[in-house]
C-alpha positions in Angstrom: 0.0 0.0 0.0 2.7 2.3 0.8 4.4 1.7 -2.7 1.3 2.6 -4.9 1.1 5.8 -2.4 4.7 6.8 -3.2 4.3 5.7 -6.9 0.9 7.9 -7.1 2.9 10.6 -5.4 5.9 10.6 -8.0 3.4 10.4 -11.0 1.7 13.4 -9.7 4.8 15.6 -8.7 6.0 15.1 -12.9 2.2 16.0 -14.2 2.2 18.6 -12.4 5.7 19.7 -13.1 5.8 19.5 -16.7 1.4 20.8 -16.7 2.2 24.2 -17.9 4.6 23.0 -20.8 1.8 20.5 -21.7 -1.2 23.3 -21.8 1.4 25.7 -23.6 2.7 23.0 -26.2 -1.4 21.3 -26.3 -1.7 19.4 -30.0 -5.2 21.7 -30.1 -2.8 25.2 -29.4 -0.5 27.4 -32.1 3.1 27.1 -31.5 3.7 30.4 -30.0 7.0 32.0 -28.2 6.7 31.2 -24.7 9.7 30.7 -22.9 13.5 32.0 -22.9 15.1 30.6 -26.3 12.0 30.3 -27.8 12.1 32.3 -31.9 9.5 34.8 -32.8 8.6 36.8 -35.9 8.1 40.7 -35.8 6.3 42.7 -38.6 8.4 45.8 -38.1 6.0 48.7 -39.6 7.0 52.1 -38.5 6.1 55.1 -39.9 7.5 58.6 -37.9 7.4 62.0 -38.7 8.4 64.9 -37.8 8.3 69.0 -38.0 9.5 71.9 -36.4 10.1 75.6 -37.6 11.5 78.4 -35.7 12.0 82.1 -36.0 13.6 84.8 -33.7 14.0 88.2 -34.3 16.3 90.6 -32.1 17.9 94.1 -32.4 19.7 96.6 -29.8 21.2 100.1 -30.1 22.8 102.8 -28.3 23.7 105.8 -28.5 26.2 108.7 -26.3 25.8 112.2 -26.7 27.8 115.0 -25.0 29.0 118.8 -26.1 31.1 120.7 -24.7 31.3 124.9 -24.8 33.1 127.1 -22.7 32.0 130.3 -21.3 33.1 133.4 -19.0 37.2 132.5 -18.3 36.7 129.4 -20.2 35.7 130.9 -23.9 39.1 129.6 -25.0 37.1 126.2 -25.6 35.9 126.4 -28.7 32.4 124.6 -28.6 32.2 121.1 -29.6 30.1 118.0 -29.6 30.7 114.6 -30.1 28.2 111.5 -30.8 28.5 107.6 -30.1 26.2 105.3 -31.0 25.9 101.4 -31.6 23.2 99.0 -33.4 23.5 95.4 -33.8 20.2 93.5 -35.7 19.8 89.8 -35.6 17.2 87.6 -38.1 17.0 84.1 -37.6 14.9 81.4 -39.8 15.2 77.7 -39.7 12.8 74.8 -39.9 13.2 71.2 -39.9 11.2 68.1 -41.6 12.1 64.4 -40.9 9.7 61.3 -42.5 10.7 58.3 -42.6 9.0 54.7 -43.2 10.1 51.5 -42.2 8.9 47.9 -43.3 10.5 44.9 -43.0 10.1 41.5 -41.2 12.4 40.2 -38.8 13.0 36.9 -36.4 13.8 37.9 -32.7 15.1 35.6 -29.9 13.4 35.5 -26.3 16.3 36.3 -24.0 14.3 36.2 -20.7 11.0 36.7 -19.1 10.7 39.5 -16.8 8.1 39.1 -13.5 5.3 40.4 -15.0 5.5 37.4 -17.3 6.5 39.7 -20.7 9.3 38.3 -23.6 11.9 40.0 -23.5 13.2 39.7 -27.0 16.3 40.8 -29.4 16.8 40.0 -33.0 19.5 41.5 -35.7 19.1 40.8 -39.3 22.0 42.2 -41.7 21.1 41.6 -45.5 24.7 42.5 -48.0 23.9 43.1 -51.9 26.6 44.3 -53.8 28.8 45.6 -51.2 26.0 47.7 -49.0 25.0 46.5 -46.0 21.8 47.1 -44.1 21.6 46.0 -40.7 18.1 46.0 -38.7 18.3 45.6 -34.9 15.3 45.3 -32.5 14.8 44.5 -29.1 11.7 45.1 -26.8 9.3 44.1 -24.1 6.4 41.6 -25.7 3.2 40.8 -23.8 2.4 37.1 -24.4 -1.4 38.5 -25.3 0.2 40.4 -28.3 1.5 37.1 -30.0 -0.3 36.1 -32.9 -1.6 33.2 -33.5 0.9 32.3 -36.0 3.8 33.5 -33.8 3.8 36.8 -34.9 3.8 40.3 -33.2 4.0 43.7 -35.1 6.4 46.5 -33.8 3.9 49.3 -32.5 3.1 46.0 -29.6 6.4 46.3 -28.5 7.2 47.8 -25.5 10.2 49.7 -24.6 10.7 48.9 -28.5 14.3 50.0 -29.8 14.9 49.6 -33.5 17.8 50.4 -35.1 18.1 50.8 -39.1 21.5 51.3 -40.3 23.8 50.5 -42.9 27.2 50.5 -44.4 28.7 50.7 -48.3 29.0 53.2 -50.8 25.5 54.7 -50.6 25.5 55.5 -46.8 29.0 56.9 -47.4 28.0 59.3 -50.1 24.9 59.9 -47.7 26.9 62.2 -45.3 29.0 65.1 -45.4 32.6 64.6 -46.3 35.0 65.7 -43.3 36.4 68.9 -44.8 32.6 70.0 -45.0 32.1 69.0 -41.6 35.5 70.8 -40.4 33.8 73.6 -41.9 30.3 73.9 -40.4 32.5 73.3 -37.2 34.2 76.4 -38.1 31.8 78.8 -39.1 
């Protein structure tokens, strides 16, 4: 009797241990990312914009007058005057317009879980053609809720979300200012 208690005891300790994998991983359920290691696709769609204009306007002036004239015991000063004055005028215009649009799809890993039960995920994906380079890098704060049901999640469902779209090669060089033109705008 005591050996079909400790055997009934043992069988019930491993359901009950390995119960969450089984209702997670159920032949009825979609394979979804659930635990640390686990791969998940994210629809990166990302669309920002941004404007800003500014204007400023500023002037200041001065100006010193004196004379001088002597009279009585003094009338050897022969009367004179004399005039100072200062202006400075400042005009300023700038404005600013940024859009950009990003689409792409990329597979992330789950690195950990945090302990209010989110992914924690990170994914790179670099993609060469003829010399350029574009690297995409993403990592972010999933709620399991926000998973798809085809393992999915898109971008704006990512919390803490940082993605990074760069890239190297010819076309991102010719992209950017060449150092003498920098050295300048440093100047002046």
């Amino acid at each position: 009797m005591l050996k079909k208690i400790f055997v009934a005891f043992v069988i019930f300790g491993f359901m009950r241990m390995y119960s969450q994998e089984v209702i997670q991983r159920s032949l009825f359920s979609d394979h979804k990312a659930f635990k640390k290691g686990d791969l998940i696709t994210i629809i990166v769609i990302e669309v920002s914009s941004a404007e800003s204009n500014s204007e400023k306007n500023a002037s200041r002036s001065g100006n010193i007058n004196g004379s001088v004239s002597g009279s009585g015991a003094l009338s050897f000063i022969p009367e004179s005057g004399f005039s100072i004055g200062t202006g400075n005028e400042f005009k300023g215009q700038g404005s600013t317009s940024t859009r950009g649009t990003v689409k792409a799809k990329i597979s992330a890993k789950v690195i950990g879980i945090d302990s209010s039960g989110n992914l924690i995920i990170e994914g790179k994906r670099k993609v060469s053609v003829n010399g350029e380079d574009q690297i995409i890098r993403i990592k972010g704060l999933v709620r399991p809720s926000d998973v798809n049901w085809d393992n999915t999640v898109y971008s704006y469902n990512i919390a803490d979300a940082e993605i990074e779209f760069t890239g190297k090669g010819m076309v991102y060089r010719s992209q950017s200012p060449s150092w003498i033109t920098r050295l300048l705008h440093w100047l002046f």
